[in-house]
N, C-alpha and C positions, 0 to 999 in steps of 0.2 A: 411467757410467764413472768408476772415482776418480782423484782428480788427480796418482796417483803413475801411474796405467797413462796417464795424458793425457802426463805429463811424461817418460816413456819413449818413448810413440808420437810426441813433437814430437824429441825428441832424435833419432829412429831418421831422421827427414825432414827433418833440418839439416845442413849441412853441418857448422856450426860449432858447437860445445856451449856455446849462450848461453841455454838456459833457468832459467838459477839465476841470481842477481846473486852476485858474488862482490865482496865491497867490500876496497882494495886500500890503502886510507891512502895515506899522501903516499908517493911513491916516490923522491920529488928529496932526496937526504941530504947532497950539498955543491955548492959554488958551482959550480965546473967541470961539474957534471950538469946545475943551473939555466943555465949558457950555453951548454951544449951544447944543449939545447930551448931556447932562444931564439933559438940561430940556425937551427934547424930551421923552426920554425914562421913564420917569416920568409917562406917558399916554402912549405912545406907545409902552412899553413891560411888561405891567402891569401884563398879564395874565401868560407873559412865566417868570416872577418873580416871581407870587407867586406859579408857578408851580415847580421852582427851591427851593422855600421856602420847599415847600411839601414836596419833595424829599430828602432836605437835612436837615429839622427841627428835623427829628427823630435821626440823627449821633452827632446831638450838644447836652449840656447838664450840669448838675456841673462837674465843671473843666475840659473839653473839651477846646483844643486845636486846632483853627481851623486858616486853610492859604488858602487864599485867590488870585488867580495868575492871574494878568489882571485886579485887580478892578476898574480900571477907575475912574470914579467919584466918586468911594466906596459907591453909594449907595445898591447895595444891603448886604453886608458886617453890613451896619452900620442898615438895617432891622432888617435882623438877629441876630446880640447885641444887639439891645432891645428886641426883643424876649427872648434873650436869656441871661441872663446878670449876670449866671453865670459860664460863655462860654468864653473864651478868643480869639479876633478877631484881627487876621495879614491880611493886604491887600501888594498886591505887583503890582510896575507896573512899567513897564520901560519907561513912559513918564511922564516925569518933567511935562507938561502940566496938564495931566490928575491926576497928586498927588496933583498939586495948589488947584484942585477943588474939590479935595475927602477932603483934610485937612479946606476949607472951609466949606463942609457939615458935617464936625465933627463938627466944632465950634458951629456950627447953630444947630445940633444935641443934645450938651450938654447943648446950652442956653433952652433948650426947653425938655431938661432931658428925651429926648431920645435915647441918644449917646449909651448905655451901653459900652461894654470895646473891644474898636477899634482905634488899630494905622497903618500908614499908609506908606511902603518906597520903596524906588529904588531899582530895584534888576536886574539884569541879569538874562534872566528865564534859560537859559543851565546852570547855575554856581547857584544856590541857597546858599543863607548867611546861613546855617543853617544844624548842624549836620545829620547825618543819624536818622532817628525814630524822626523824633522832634515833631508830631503834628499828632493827632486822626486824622484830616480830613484835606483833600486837595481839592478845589473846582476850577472850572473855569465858567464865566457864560458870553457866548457870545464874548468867546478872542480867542479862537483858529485861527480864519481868520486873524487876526492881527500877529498871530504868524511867527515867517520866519524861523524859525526851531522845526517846532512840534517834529521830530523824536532824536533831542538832548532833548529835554525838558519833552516830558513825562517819560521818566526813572529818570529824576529829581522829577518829582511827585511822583513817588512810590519809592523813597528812602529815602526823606525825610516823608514817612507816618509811623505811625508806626505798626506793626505788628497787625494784626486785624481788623487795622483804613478804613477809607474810603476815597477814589479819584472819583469824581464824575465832569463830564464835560459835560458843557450843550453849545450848538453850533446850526448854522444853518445847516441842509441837502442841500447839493446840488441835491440832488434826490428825495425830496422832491413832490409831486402831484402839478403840477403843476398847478390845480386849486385853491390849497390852495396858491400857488404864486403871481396869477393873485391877488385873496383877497385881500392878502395882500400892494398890490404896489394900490389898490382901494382908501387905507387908508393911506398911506405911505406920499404924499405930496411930499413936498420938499426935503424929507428923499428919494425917492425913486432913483437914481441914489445911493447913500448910502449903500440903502440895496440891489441892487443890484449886488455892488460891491463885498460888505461881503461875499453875496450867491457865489459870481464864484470863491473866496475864501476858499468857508468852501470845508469839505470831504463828498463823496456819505457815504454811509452804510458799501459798500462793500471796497471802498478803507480805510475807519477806522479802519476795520477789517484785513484787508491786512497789515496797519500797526500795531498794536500791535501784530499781531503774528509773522513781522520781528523784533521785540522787544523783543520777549518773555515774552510778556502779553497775552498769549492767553487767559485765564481764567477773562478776563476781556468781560464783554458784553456790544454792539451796540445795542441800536433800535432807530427808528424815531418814533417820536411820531408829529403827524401835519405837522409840516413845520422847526420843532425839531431833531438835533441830540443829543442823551443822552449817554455817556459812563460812566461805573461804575466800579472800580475793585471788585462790589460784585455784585450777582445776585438784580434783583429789581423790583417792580412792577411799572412801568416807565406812564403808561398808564392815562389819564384824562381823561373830555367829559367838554369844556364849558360851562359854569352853573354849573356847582353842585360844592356846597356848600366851598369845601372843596378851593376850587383857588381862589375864590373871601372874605371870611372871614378876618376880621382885614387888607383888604390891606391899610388904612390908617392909620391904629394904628404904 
């Protein structure tokens, strides 16, 4: 069978027409859109935050070094520094918009002596400001779909990591079950044209995997976790269940 009659016969047995990646660039073009999704996501990615907390709380630490690619509105960056405070927190993000509103949630952050130690700048994610090994941990949570050149940028990730450290990237599946989809767009609102943009944006499983191994990251692991893509350049126990304990604790702290 050829893979145009495959990508017919998957389209005809989906609901939703996610067999093509459609990549969408930044979609946030001024400040009042970047704090409109900042207050959204406040409530509306609560669980797949503190899931990325989980994930990534045990690589942070004393004097850990952590970079941050795509923080947007810096909120979960600025979570994480208070968790974590004494941990060193870089966010980066190539919209002037989206740094207005991260550097306003620092202000508001430290009036209320939560900030721990998080600053926030421009960067060009292909060209990173920042030596080879600069930093224990490299994160991204929910930027990939914004990205317009994933395959120049992740070898920026793992060059500026340093040897032993951790790259850990948290994304939407576009292969995702698509029950968990429908859920999803149940609760979505006004958001939902949004995320469903992002979703025909993100990568399947398989094509994530396709690219890091034309990278020469093979030793890097893929899973979907929900409605979740997770890559790690270490092995990891990627897995949750809604409810327990462990995703919902200190989310307002």
């Amino acid at each position: 069978m050829s893979s145009s009659e495959t990508t017919r016969r998957t389209r005809r047995g989906r609901i939703f027409d996610l067999a093509e990646r459609t990549p969408q660039g930044d979609p946030f073009e001024d400040t009042d859109e970047c704090r409109a999704y900042d207050r959204s996501v406040r409530t509306s990615m609560i669980i797949p935050m503190q899931h990325m907390m989980k994930l990534i709380g045990p690589d942070c630490g004393p004097d850990k070094e952590v970079l941050e690619i795509g923080c947007a509105s810096g909120l979960l960056s600025l979570r994480l520094a208070a968790q974590h405070p004494d941990s060193t927190f870089t966010g980066l993000d190539s919209n002037d918009a989206f740094l207005e509103v991260a550097r306003e949630n620092t202000i508001f952050a430290n009036l209320v002596s939560y900030g721990g130690d998080f600053a926030c700048d421009w960067a060009r994610y292909t060209r990173l400001p920042f030596e080879d090994d600069s930093f224990d941990v490299v994160f991204s949570f929910c930027a990939i779909n914004r990205w317009d050149k994933p395959a120049r940028i992740l070898p920026e990730l793992n060059r500026v990591c340093r040897p032993g450290g951790t790259v850990l990237l948290y994304d939407l599946a576009r292969d995702a079950d698509e029950g968990m989809v429908s859920f999803v767009l149940q609760y979505a609102g006004g958001d939902a044209n949004q995320f469903m943009r992002s979703l025909r944006a993100s990568y399947s499983t398989d094509e994530m995997r396709e690219l890091l191994d034309q990278l020469g990251l093979e030793g890097w692991s893929v899973s979907k976790e929900g409605i979740n893509l997770v890559v790690s350049s270490k092995p990891r126990d990627t897995g949750y269940t809604v409810g327990e304990p462990g995703i919902y604790e200190r989310i307002f702290d």
